[in-house]
DRENTORKOL-3810 file (N, C-alpha, C; in nm, 4 decimals):
REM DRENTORKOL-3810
@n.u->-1.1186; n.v->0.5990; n.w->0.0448; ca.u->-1.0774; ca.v->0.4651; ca.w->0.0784; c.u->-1.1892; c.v->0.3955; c.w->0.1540
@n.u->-1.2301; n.v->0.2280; n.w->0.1673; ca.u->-1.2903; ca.v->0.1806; ca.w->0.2122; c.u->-1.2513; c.v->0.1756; c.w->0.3600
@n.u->-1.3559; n.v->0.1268; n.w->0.4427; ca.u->-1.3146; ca.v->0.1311; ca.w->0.6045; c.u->-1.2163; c.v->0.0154; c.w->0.6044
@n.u->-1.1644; n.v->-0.0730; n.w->0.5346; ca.u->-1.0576; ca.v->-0.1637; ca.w->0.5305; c.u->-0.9451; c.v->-0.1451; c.w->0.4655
@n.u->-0.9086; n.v->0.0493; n.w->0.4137; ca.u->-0.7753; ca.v->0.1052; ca.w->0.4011; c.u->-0.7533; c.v->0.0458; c.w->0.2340
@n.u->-0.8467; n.v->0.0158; n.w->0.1528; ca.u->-0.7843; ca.v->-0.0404; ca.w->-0.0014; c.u->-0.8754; c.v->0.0868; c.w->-0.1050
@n.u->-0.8545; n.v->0.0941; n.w->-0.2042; ca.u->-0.9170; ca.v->0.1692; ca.w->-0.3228; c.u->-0.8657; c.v->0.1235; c.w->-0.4480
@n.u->-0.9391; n.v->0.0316; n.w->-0.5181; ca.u->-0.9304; ca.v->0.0089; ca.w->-0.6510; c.u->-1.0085; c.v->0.1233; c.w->-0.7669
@n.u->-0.8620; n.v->0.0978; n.w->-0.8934; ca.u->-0.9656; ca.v->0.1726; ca.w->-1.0067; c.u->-0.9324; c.v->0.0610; c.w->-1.0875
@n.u->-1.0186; n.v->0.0257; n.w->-1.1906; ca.u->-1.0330; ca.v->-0.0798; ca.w->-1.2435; c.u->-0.9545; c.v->-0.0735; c.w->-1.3777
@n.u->-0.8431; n.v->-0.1722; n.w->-1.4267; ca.u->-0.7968; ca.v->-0.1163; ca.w->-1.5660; c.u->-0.6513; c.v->-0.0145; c.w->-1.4960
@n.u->-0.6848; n.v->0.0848; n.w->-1.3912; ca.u->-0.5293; ca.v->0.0927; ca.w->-1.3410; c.u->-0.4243; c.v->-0.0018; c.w->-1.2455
@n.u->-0.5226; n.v->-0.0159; n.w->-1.0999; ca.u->-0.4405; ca.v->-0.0793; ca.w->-1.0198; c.u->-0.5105; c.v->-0.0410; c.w->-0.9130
@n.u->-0.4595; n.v->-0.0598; n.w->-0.7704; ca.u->-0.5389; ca.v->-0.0268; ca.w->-0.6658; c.u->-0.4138; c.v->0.0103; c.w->-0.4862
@n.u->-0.4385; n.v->0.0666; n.w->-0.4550; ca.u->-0.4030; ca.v->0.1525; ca.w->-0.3746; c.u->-0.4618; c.v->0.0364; c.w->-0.1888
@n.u->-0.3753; n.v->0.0704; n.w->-0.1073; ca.u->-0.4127; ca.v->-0.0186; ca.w->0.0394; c.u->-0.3326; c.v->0.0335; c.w->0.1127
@n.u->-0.3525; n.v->0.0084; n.w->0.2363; ca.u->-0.2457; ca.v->0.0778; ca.w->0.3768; c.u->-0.2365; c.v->-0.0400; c.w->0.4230
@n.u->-0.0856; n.v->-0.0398; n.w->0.4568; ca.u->-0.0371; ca.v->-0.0863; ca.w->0.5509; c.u->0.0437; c.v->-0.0478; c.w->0.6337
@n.u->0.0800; n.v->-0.1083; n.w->0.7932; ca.u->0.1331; ca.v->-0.1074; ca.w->0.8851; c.u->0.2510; c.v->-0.1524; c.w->0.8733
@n.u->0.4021; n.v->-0.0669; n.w->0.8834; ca.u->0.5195; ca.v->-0.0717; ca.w->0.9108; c.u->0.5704; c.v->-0.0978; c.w->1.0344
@n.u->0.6719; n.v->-0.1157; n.w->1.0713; ca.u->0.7952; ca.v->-0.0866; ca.w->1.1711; c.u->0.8817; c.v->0.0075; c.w->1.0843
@n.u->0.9929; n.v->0.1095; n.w->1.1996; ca.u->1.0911; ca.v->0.1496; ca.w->1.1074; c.u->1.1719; c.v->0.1069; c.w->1.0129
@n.u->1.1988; n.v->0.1573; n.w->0.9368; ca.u->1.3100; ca.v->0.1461; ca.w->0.7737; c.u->1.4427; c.v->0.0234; c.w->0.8681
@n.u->1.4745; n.v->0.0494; n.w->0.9915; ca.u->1.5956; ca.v->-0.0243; ca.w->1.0317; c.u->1.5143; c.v->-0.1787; c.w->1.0770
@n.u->1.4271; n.v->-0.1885; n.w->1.1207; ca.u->1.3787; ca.v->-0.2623; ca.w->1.1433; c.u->1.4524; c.v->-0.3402; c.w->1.2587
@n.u->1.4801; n.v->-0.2499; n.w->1.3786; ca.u->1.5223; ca.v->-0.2979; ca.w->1.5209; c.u->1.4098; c.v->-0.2301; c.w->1.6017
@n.u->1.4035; n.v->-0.3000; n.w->1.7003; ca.u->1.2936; ca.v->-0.3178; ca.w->1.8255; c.u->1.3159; c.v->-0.2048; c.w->1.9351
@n.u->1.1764; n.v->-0.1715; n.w->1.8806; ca.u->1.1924; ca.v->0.0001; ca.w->1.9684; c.u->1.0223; c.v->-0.0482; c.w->1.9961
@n.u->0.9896; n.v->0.0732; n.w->2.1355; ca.u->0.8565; ca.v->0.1027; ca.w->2.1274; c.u->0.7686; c.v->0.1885; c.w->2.0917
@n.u->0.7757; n.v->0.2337; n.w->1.9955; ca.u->0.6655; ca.v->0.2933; ca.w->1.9350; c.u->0.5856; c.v->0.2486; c.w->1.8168
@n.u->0.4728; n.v->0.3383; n.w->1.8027; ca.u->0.3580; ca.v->0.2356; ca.w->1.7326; c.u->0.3858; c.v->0.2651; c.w->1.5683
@n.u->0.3318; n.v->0.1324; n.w->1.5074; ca.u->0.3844; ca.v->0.1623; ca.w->1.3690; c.u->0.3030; c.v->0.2430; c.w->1.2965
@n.u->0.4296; n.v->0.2743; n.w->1.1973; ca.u->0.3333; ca.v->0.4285; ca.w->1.0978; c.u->0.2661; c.v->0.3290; c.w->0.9867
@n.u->0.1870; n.v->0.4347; n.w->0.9153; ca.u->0.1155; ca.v->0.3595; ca.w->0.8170; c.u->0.1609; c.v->0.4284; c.w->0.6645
@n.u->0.2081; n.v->0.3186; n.w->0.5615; ca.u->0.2290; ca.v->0.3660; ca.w->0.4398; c.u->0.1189; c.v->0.3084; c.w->0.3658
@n.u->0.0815; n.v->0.3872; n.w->0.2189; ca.u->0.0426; ca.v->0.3445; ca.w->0.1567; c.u->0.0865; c.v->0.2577; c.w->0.0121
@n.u->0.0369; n.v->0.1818; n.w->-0.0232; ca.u->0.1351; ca.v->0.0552; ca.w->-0.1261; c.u->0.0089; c.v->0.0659; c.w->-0.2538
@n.u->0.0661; n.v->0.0582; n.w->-0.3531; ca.u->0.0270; ca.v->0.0670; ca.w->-0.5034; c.u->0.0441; c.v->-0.0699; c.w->-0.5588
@n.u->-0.0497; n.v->-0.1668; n.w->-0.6050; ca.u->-0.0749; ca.v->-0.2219; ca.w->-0.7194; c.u->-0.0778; c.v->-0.2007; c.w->-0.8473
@n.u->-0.0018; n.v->-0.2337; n.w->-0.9567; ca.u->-0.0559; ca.v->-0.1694; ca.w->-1.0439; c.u->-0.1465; c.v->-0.3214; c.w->-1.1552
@n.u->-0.2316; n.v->-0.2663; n.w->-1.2050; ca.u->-0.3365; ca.v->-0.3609; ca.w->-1.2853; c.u->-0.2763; c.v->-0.4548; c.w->-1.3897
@n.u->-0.2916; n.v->-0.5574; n.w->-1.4077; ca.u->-0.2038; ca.v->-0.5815; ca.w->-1.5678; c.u->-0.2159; c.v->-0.5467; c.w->-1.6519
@n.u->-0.3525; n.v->-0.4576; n.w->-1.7358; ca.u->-0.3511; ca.v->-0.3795; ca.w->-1.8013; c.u->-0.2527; c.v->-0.2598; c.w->-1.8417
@n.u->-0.2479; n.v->-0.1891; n.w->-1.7189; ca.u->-0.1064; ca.v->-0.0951; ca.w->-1.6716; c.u->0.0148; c.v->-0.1538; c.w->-1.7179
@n.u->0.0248; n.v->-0.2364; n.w->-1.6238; ca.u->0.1266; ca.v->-0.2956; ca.w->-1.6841; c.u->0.2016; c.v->-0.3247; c.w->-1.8531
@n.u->0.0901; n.v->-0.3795; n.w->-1.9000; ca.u->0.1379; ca.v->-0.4267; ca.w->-2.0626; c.u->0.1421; c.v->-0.2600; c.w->-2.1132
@n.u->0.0587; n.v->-0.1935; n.w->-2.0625; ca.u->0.0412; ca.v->-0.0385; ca.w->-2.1600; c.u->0.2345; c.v->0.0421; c.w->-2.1120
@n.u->0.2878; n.v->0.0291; n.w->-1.9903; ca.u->0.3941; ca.v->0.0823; ca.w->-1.9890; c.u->0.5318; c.v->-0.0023; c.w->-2.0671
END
């Protein structure tokens, strides 16, 4: 991954992190986790 958390492959789609709060999404203090989120390419796309 780049130092800005993204990774593209070209023709599939591309891959990035981001910063959550919990699934309930009520106000607590702790720090948010990090998921990763999928793009997929339009190529991909039309092929599925």
């Amino acid at each position: 991954m780049k130092a800005d958390g993204s990774f593209r492959l070209a023709g599939f789609g591309s891959f990035s992190k981001s910063e959550r709060a919990p699934k309930t999404g009520e106000a607590i203090e702790i720090a948010a986790t990090i998921a990763i989120r999928f793009s997929a390419a339009a190529a991909l796309k039309t092929a599925l």
